[in-house]
KOLKE-293414 format. One line per 3 residues: for each residue x negated, y, z negated of N, C-alpha, C. Coordinates in nm, 2 decimals. Atoms other than C-alpha are relative to their C-alpha. Example, Ala and Ser with C-alpha at 12.3 -4.5 7.8 and 13.67 -1.06 7.14 Angstrom:
-0.09:-0.12:0.00:-1.23:-0.45:-0.78:-0.09:0.12:0.00 ~ 0.09:-0.11:0.00:-1.37:-0.11:-0.71:0.08:0.11:-0.08;
This chain:
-0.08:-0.12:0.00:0.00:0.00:0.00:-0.09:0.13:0.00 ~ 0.07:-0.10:0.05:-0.27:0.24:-0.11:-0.07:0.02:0.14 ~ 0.03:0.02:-0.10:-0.44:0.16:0.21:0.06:0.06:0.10;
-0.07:-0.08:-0.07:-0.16:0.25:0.44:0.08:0.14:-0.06 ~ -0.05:-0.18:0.02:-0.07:0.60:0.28:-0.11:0.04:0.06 ~ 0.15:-0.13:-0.02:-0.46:0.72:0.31:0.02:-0.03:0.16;
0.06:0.01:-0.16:-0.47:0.60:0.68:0.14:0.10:0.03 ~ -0.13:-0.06:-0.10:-0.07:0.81:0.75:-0.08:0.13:-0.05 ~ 0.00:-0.16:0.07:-0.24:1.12:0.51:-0.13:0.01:0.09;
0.09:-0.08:-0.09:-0.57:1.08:0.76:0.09:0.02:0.18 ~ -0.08:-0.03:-0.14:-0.33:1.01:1.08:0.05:0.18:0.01 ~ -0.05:-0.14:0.02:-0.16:1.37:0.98:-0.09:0.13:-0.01;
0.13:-0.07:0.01:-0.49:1.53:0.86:-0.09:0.01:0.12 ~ 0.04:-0.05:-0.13:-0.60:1.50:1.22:0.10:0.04:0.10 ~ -0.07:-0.08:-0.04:-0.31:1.60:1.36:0.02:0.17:0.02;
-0.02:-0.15:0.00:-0.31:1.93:1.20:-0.12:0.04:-0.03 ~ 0.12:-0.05:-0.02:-0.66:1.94:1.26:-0.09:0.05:-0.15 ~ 0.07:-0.01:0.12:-0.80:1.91:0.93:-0.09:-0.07:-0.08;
0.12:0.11:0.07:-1.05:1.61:0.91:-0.11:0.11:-0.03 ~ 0.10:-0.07:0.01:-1.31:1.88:0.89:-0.05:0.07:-0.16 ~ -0.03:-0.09:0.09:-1.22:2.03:0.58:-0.04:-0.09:-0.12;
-0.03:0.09:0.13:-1.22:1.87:0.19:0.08:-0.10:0.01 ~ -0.10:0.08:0.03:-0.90:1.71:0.23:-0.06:-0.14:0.13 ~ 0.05:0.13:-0.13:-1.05:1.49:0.56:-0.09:-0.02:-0.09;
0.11:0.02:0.03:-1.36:1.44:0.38:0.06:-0.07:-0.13 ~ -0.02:0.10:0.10:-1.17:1.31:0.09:0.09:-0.14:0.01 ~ -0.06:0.11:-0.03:-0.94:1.09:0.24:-0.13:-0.11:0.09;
0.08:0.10:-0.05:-1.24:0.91:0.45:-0.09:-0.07:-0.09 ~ 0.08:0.08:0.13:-1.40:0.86:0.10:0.08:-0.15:-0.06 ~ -0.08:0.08:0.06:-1.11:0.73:0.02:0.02:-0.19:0.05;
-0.04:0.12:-0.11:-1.05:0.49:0.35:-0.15:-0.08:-0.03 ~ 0.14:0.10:0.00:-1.43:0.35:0.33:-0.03:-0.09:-0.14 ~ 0.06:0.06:0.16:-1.39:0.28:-0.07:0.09:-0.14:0.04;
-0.15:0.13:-0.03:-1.05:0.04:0.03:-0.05:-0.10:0.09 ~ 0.09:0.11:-0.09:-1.27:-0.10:0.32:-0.10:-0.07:-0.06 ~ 0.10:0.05:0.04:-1.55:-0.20:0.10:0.03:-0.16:-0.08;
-0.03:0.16:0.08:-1.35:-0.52:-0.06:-0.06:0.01:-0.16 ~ 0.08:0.03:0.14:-1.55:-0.62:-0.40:-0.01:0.18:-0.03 ~ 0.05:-0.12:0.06:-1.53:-0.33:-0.61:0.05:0.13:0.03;
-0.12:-0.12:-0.11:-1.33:-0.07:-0.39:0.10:0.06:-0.14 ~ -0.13:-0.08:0.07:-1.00:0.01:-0.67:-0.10:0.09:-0.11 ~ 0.00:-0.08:0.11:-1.25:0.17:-0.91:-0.10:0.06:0.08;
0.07:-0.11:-0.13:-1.43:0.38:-0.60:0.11:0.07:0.01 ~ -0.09:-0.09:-0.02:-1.14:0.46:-0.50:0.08:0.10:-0.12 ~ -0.06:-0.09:0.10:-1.04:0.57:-0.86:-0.08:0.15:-0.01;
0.10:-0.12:0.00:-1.36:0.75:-0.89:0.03:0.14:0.06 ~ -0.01:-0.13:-0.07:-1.29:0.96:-0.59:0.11:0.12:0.04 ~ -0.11:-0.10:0.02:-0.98:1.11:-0.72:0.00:0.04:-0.13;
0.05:-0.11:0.10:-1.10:1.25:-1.05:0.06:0.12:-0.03 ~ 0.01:-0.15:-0.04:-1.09:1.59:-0.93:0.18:0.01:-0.04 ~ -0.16:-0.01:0.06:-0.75:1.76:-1.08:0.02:0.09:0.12;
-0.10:-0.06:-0.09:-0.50:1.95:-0.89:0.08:-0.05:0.13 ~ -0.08:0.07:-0.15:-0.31:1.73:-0.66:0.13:0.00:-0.09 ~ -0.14:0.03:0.02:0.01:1.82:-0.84:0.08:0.12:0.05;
0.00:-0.17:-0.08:0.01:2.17:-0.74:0.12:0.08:-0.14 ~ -0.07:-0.08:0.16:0.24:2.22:-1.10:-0.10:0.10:-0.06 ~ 0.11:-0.11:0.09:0.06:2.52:-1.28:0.01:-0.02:-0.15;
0.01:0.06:0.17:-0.01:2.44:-1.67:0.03:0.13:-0.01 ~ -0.02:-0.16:0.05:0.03:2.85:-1.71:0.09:0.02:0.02 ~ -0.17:-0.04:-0.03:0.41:2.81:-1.62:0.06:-0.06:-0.12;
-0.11:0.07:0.10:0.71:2.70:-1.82:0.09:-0.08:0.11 ~ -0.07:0.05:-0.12:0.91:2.48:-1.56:0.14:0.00:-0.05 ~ -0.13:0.01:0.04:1.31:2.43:-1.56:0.00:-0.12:0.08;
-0.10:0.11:-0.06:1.42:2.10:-1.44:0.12:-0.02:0.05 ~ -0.10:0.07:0.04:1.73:2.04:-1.37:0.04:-0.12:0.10 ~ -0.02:0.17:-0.05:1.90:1.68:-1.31:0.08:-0.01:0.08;
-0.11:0.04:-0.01:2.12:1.59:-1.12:0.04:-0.11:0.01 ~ -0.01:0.13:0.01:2.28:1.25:-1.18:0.17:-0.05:0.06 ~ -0.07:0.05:-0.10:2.59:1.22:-0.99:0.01:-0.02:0.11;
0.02:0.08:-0.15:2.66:1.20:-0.64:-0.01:0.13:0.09 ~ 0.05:-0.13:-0.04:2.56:1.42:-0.33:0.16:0.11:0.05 ~ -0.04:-0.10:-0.07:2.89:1.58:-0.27:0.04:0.09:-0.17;
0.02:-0.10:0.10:2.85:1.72:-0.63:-0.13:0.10:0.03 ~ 0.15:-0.09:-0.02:2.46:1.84:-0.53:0.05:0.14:0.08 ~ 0.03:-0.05:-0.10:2.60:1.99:-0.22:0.05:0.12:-0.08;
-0.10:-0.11:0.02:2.86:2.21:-0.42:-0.08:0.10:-0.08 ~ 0.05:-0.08:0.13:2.61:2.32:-0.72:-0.09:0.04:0.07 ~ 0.16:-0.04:-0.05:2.27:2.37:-0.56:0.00:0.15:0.04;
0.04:-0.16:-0.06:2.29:2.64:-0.32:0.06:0.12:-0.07 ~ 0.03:-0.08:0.09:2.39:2.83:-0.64:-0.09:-0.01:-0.09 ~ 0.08:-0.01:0.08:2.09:2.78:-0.78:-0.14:0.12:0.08;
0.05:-0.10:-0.05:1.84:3.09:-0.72:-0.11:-0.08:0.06 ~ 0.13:0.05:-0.01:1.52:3.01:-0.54:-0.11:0.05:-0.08 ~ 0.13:-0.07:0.11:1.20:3.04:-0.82:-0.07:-0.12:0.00;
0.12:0.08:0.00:0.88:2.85:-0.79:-0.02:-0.09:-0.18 ~ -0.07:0.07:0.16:1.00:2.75:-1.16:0.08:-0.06:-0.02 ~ -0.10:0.05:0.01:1.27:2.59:-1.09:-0.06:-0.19:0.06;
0.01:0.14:-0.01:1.23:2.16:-1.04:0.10:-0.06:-0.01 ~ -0.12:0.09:0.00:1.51:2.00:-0.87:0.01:-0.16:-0.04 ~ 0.00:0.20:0.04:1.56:1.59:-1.00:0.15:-0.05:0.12;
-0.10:0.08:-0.02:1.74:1.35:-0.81:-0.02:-0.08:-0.13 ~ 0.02:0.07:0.14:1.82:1.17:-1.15:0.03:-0.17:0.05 ~ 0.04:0.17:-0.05:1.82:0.77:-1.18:0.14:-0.04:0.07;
-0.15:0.04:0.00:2.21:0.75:-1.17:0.02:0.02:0.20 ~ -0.03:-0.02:-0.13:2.25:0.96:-0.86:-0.12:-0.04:0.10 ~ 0.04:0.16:-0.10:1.96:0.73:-0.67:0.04:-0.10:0.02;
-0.05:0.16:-0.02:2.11:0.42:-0.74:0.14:0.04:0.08 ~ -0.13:0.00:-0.08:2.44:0.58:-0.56:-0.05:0.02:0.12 ~ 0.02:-0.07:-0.12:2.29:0.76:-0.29:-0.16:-0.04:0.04;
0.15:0.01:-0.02:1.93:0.61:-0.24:-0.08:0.12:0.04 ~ 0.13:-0.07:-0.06:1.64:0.79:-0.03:0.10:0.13:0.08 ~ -0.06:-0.09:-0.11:1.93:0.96:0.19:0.02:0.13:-0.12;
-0.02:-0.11:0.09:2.00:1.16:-0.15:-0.12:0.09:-0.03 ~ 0.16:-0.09:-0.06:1.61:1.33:-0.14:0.06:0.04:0.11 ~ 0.01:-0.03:-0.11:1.66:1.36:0.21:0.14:0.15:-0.05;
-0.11:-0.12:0.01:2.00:1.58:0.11:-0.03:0.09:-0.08 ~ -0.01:-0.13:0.07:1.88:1.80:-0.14:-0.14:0.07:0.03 ~ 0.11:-0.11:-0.14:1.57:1.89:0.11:0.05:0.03:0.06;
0.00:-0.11:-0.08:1.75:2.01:0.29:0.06:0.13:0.00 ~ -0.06:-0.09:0.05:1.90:2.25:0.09:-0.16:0.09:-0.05 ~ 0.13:-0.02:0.10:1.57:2.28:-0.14:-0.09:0.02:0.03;
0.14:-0.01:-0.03:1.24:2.42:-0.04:-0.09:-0.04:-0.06 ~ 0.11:0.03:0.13:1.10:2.37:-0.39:-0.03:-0.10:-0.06 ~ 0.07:0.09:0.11:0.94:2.09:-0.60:0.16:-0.07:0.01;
-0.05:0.12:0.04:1.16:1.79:-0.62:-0.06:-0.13:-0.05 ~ 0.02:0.15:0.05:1.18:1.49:-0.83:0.02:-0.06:0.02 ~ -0.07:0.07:0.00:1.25:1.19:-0.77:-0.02:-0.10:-0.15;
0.01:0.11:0.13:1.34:0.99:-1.10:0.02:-0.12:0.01 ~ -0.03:0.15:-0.08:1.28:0.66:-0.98:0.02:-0.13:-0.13 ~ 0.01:0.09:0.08:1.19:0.51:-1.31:-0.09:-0.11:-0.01;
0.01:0.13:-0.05:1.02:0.26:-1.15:-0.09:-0.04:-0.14 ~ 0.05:0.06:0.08:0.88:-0.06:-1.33:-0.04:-0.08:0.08 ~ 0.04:0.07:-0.03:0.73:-0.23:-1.10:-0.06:0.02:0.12;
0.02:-0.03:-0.15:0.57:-0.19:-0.72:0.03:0.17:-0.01 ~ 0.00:-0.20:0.03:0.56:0.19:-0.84:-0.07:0.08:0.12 ~ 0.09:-0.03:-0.08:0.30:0.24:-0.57:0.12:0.04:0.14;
-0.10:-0.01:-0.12:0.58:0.17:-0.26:0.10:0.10:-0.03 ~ -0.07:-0.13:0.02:0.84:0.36:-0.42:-0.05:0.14:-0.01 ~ 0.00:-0.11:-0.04:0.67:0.66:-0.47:-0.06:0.05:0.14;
0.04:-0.01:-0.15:0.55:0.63:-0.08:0.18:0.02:0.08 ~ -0.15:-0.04:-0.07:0.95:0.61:0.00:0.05:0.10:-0.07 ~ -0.10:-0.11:0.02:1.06:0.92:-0.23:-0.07:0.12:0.05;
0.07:-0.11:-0.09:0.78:1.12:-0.04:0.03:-0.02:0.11 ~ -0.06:-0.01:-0.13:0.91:1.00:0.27:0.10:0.08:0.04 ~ -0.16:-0.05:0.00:1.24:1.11:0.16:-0.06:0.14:-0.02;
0.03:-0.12:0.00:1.08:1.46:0.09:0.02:0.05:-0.18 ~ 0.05:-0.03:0.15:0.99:1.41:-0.28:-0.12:0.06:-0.02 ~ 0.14:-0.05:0.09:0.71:1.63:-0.49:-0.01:-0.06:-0.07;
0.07:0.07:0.17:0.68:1.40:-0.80:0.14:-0.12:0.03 ~ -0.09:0.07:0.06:0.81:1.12:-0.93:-0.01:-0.08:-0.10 ~ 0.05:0.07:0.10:0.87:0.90:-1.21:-0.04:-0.16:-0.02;
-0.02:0.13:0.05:0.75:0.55:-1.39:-0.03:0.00:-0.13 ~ -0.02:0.02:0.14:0.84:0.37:-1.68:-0.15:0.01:-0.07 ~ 0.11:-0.01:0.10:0.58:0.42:-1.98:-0.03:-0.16:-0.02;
0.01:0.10:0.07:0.64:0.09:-2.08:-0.03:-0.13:0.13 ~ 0.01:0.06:-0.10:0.59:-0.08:-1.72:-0.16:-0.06:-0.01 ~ 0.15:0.04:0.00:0.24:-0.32:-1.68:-0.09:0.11:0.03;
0.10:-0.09:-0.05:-0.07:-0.13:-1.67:-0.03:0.02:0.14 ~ 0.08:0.00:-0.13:-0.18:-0.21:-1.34:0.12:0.11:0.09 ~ -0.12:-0.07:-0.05:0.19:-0.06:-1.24:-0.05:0.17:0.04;
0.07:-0.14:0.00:0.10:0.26:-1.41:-0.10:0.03:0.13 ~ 0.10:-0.03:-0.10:-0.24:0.25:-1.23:0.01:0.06:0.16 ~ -0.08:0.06:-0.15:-0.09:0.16:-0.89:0.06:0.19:0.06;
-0.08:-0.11:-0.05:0.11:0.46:-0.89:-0.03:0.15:-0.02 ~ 0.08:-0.14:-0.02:-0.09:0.72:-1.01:-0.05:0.03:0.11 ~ 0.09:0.01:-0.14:-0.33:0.60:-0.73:0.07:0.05:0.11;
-0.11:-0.02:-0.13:-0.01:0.63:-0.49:-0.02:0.18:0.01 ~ -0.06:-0.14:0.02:0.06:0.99:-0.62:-0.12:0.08:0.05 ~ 0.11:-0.14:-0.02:-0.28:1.16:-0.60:-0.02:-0.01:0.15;
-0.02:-0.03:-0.11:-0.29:1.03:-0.26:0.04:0.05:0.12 ~ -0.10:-0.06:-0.09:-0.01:1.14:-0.15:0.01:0.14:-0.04 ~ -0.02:-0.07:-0.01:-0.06:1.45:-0.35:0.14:0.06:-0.06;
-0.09:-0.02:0.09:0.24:1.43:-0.55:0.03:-0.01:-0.13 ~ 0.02:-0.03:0.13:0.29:1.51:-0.89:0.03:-0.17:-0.07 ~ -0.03:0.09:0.04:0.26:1.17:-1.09:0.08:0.02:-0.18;
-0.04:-0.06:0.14:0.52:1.18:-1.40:0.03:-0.19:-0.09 ~ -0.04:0.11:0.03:0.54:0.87:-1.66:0.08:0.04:-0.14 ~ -0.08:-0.06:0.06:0.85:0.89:-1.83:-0.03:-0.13:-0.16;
0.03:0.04:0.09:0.80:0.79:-2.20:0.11:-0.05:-0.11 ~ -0.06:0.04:0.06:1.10:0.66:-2.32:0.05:-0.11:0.00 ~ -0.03:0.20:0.01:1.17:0.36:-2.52:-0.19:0.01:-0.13;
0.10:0.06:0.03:0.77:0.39:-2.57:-0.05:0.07:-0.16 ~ 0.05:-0.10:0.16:0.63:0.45:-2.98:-0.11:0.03:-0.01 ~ 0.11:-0.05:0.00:0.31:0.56:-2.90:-0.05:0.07:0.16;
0.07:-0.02:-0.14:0.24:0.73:-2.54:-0.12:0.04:-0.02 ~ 0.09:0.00:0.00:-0.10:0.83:-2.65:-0.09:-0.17:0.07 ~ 0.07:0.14:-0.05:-0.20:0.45:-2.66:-0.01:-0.08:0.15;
0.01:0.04:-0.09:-0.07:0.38:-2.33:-0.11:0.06:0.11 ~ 0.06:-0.09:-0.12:-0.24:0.67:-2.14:-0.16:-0.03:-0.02 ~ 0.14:0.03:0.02:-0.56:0.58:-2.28:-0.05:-0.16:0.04;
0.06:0.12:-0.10:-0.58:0.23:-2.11:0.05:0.08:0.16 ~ 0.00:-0.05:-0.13:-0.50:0.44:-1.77:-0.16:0.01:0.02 ~ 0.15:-0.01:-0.06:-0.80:0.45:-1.53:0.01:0.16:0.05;
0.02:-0.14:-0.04:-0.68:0.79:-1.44:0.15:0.05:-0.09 ~ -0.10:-0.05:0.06:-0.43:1.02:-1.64:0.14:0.02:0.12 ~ -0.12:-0.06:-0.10:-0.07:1.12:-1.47:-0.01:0.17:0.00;
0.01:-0.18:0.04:-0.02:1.50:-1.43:0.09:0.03:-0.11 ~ -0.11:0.00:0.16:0.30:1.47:-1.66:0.04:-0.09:-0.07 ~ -0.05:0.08:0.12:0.39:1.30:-1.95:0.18:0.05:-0.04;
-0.11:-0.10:0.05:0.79:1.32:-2.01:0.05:-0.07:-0.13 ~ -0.04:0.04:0.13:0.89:1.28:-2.40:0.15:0.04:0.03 ~ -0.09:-0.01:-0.11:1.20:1.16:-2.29:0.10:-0.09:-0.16;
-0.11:0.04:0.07:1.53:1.11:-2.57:0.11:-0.06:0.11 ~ -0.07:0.07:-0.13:1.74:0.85:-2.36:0.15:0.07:-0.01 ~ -0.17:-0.06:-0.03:2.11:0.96:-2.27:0.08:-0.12:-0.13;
-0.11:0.03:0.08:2.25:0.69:-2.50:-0.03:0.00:-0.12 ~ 0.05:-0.01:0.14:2.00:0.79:-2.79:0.06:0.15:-0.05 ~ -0.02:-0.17:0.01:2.16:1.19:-2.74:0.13:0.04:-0.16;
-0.08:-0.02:0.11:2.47:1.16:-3.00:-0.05:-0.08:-0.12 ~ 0.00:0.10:0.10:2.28:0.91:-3.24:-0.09:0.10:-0.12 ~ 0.03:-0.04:0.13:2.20:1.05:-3.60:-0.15:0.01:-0.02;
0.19:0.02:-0.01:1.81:1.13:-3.61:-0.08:0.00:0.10 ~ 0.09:-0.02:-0.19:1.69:1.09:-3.23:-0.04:0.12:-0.01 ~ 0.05:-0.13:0.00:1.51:1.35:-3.17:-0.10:0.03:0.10;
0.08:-0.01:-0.14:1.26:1.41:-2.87:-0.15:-0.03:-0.09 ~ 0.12:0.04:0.06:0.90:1.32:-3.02:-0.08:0.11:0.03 ~ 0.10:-0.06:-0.07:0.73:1.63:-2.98:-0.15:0.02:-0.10;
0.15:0.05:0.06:0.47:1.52:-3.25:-0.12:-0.07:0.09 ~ 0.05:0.01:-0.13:0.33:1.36:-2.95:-0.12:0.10:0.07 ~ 0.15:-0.09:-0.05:0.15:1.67:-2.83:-0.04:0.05:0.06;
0.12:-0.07:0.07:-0.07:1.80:-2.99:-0.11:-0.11:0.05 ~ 0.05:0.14:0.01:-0.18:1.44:-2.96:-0.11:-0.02:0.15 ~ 0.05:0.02:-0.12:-0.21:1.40:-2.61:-0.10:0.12:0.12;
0.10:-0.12:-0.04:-0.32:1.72:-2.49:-0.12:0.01:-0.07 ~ 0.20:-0.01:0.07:-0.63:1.73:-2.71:-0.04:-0.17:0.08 ~ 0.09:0.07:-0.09:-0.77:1.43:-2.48:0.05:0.02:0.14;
0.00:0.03:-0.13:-0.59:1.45:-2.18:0.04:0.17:0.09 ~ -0.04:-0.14:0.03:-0.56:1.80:-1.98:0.14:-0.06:0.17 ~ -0.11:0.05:-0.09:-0.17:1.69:-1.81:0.09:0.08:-0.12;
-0.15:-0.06:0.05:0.18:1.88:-1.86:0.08:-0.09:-0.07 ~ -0.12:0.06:0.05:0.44:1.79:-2.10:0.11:0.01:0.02 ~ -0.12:-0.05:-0.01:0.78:1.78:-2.01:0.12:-0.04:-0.09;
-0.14:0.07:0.12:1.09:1.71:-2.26:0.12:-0.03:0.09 ~ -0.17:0.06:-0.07:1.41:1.54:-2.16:0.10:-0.06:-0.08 ~ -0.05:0.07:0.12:1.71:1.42:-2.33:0.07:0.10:-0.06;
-0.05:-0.14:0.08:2.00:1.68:-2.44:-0.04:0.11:-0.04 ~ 0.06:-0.11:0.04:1.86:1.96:-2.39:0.06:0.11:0.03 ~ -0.07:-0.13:0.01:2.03:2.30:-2.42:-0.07:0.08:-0.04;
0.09:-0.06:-0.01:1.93:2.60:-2.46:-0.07:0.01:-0.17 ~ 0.05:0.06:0.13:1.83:2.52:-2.84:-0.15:-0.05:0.00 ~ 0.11:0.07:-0.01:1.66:2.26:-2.76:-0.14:0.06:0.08;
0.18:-0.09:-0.08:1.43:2.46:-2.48:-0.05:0.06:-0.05 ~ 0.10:-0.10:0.12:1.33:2.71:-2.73:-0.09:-0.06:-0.04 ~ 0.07:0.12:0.10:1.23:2.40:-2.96:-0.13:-0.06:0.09;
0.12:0.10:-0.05:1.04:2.23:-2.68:-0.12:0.09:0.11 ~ 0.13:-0.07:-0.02:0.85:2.52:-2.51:-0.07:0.04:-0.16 ~ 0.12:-0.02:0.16:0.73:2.62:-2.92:-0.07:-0.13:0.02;
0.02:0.14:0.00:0.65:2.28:-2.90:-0.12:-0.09:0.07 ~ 0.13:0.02:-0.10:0.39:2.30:-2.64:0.04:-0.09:0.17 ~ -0.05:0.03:-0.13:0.57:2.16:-2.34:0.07:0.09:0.14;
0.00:-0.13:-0.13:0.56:2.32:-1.96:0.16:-0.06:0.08 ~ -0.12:0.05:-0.07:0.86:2.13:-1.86:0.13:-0.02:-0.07 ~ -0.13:0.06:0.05:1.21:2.11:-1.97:0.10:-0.01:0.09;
-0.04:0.01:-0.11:1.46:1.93:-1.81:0.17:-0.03:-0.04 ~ -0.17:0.01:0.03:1.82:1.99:-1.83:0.16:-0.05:0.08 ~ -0.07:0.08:-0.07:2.10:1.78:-1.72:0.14:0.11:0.07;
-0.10:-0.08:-0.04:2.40:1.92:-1.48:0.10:-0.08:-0.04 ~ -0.09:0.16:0.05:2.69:1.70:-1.64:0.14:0.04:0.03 ~ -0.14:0.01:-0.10:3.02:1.65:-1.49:0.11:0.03:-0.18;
-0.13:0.02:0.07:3.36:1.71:-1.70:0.02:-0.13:-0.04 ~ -0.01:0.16:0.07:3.42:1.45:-1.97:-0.13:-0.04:-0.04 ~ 0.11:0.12:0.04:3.06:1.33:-2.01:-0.05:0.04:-0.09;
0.02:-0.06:0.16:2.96:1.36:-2.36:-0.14:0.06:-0.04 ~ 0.12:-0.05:-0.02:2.59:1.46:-2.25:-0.03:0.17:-0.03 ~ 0.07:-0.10:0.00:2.40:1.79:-2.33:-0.04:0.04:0.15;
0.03:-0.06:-0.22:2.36:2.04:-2.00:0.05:0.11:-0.01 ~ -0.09:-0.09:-0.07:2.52:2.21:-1.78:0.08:-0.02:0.08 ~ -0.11:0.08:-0.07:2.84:2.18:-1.69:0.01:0.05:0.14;
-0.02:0.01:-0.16:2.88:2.12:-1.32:0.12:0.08:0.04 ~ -0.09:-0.09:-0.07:3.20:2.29:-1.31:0.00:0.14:-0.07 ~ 0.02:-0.12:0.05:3.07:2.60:-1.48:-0.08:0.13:0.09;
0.12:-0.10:-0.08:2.82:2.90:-1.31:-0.12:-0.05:-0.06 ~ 0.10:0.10:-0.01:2.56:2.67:-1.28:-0.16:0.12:0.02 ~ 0.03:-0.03:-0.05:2.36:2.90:-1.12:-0.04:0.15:-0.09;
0.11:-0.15:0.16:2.33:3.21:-1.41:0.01:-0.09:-0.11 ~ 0.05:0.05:0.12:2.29:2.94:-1.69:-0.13:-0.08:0.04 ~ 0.13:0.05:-0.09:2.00:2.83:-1.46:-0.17:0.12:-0.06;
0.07:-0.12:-0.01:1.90:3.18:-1.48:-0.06:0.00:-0.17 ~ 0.02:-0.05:0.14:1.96:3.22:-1.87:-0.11:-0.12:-0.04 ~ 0.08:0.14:0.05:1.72:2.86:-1.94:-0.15:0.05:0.02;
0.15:-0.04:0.00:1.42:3.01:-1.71:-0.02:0.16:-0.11 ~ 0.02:-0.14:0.10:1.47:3.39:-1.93:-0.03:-0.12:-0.13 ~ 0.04:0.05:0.11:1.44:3.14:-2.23:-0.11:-0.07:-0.04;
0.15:0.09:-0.05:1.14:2.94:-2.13:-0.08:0.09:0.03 ~ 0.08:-0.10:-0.09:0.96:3.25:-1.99:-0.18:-0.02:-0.03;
């Protein structure tokens, strides 16, 4: 898999006339480490080291928001949402499993900016995040709790591709420990309260966390998990560049923004509160 991305990201990189440059010079590093057989996955780790392939800014405060229904709710809410290099659309896990790859593909073409895909994955993390960049994803997620080599797999996928790699951390009671058997860090960590942990007595987003991780690793935090504007206060003090707030339909007993509200100035009021 790793193999055929670097050879489509050099097919492209000579197209638009750019083997010449860093980015050709790093992809051919890349293509000769994969050709080498014996010993190649930790060359090729090597030669992605170098940070900034997420193109997220640590000096921002990000706004997330989710969307987890279906696309003829996206189509109606979105294009009231302002355009701001702060803003991070999600296709969320729900509305993938309705609307697969075609749902990316639809809220590109509304969306100029940073999308997520929340894929979750747990397994072949590598392929999937090569199909939500197909679809016209910037980032996407996998489980914390997924095999190492998964992890690995998919970071490797993401720097290749250039897309923000996020590993969502819920479920897991130590994400320090996991990141530290990684051969390479992700760019985000998301300290993630699950949707059916949101009404239970004590849950709470883990942002003891960190302090933790940031003093060894230099990667964004994002919070997830009932978050209102409460909670965003709590989780930029908190030391987190990402918060990600759900759009939630009528009836659903989740923390957000209600879908059938002005989506689009409580958008506004989230990034004024994150600033």
């Amino acid at each position: 898999m790793l193999r055929h991305m670097i050879r489509k990201r050099l097919e492209k990189a000579q197209r638009d006339g750019r083997l010449q440059g860093p980015e050709g010079e790093r992809l051919l590093e890349l293509q000769n480490a994969l050709q080498q057989g014996v010993g190649a996955p930790s060359l090729v780790y090597q030669s992605m080291v170098s940070p900034g392939h997420s193109r997220l800014d640590s000096s921002y405060h990000y706004l997330q928001l989710a969307f987890n229904e279906d696309v003829r709710q996206m189509r109606r809410v979105l294009p009231s949402i302002v355009r701001n290099e702060r803003i991070l659309i999600e296709a969320g896990t729900p509305y993938l499993k309705r609307e697969g790859m075609a749902g990316i593909r639809a809220i590109r073409s509304i969306w100029p900016g940073h999308i997520v895909a929340d894929l979750k994955a747990s397994d072949g993390g590598a392929e999937e995040a090569q199909m939500a960049l197909e679809a016209g994803a910037t980032a996407s997620t996998v489980l914390g709790n997924s095999p190492i080599e998964t992890l690995d797999r998919f970071i490797a996928a993401c720097r290749v591709s250039e897309m923000a790699s996020m590993i969502d951390m819920l479920g897991v009671p130590d994400p320090l420990r996991v990141v530290m058997q990684l051969k390479l860090p992700p760019d985000v960590i998301v300290l993630h309260r699950g949707r059916d942990e949101e009404n239970t007595r004590g849950k709470v987003i883990q942002y003891r966390h960190v302090t933790r991780l940031r003093s060894k690793f230099d990667m964004l935090i994002s919070a997830a998990g009932g978050v209102d504007l409460r909670e965003a206060r709590s989780a930029v003090f908190n030391g987190a560049s990402i918060v990600v707030v759900n759009v939630v339909s009528p009836g659903k007993p989740w923390q957000g923004i209600p879908a059938n509200g002005d989506v689009g100035a409580m958008a506004r009021s989230f990034l004024e509160e994150i600033e």
